[in-house]
N, C-alpha and C positions, 0 to 999 in steps of 0.2 A: 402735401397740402398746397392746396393751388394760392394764400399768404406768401408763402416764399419760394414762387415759382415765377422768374421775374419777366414773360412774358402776359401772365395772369396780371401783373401787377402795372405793367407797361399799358395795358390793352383797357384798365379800367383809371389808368390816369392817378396809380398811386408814385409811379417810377416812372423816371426819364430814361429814355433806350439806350442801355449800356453795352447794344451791339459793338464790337469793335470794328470788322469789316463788312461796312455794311457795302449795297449793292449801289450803284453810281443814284438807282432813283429813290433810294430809303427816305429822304428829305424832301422829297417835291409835294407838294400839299394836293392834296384829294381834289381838289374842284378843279387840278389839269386833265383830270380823266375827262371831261366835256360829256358827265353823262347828260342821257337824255329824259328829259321830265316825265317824271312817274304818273303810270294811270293811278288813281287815287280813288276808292270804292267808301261808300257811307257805310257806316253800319247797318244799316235796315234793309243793304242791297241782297235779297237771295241768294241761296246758292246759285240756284237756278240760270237768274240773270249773269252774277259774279262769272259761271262758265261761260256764257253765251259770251260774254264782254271780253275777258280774257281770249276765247277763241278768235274771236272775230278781230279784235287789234292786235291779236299775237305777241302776249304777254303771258310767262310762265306764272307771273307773280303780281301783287299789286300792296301792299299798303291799304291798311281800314284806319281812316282817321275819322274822327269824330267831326262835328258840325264845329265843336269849338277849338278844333287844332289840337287834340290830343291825338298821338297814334298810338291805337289800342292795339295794333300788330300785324300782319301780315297774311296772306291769303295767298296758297299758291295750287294751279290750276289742277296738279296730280292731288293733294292731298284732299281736295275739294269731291273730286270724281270720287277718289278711295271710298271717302264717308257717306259721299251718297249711293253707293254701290252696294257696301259694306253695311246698309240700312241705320246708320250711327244717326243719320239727320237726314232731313227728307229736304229735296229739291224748295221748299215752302220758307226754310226754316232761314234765316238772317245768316252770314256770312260769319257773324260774330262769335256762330256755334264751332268753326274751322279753321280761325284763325290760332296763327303760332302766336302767342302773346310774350312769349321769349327769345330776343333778338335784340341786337348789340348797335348801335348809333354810332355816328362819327360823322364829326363836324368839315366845312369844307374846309376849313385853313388847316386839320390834322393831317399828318403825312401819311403817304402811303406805306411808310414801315407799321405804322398803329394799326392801319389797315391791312396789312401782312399778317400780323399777328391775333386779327380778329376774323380772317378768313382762313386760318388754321382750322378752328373748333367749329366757325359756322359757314353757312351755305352762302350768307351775304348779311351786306351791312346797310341799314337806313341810312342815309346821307342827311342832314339836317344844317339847318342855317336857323340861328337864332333871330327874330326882330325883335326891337322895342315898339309895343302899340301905346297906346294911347284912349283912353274910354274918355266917356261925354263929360264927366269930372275933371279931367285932367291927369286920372293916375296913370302911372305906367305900367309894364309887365312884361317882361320876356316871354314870346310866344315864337314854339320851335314849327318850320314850315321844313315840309319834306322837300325836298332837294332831287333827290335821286337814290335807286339801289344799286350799290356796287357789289358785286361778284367775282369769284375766281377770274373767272371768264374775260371782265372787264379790264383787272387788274395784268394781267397776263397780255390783253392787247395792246395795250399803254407800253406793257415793257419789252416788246417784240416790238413794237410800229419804232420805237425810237431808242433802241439797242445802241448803246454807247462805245459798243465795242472796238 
């Protein structure tokens, strides 16, 4: 049961990491990767365009946030081709038809152990930074701003560029 599986449990913030030897970067916080700002797609962008756009900036992936800063999930350029190839959705149809809506956040001050552990099971991680806004009332609200997507890939050059060895 993934309850008492304490990587499951590390990864969603119920447990603190009871690794014991861990790797010299386990504790270095996520915003040293120095990722770079994600392309960011509306919901109403097409398949269509979402390829063209992807192609053209050479991005595998992009993030679908909403107009009011909610990210409804993710859009990546294979699974995009697949569905319109595979006649599931036609080049016409919003992006919102393709997206993974299941996929795992992490904050820039968490470490890249959490992030170790949450690129086990998936492909990659939303990077998210919280702000406090403010409306024309005066109230507040916590509103998450994408940051960046980290990956294997990312994770792995961080720990190769600066090998403690």
């Amino acid at each position: 049961s993934k309850f008492v599986n304490d990587k499951w449990m590390i990864k969603n913030g119920y447990l603190n990491d009871v690794q014991e030897h861990k790797p010299w970067w386990w504790n270095i916080k996520v915003q040293k990767l120095n990722l770079s700002a994600p392309l960011i797609l509306l919901p109403e962008v097409s398949c269509q365009k979402a390829i063209e756009i992807l192609q053209e900036k050479g991005y595998d992936q992009a993030p679908v946030v909403a107009e009011s800063g909610l990210i409804l999930g993710m859009v990546t350029l294979s699974n995009t081709l697949t569905s319109v190839l595979a006649g599931n959705v036609e080049f016409s149809d919003p992006v919102t038809k393709v997206i993974y809506d299941q996929f795992s956040k992490i904050g820039l001050e968490d470490s890249l152990g959490k992030l170790s552990c949450i690129l086990e099971n998936d492909h990659f991680a939303i990077v998210v930074h919280e702000q406090m806004q403010f409306d024309g009332n005066g109230s507040s609200f916590m509103k998450q701003m994408v940051f960046g997507v980290a990956t294997a890939m990312d994770l792995l050059t961080f720990v190769s560029r600066n090998d403690k060895k």
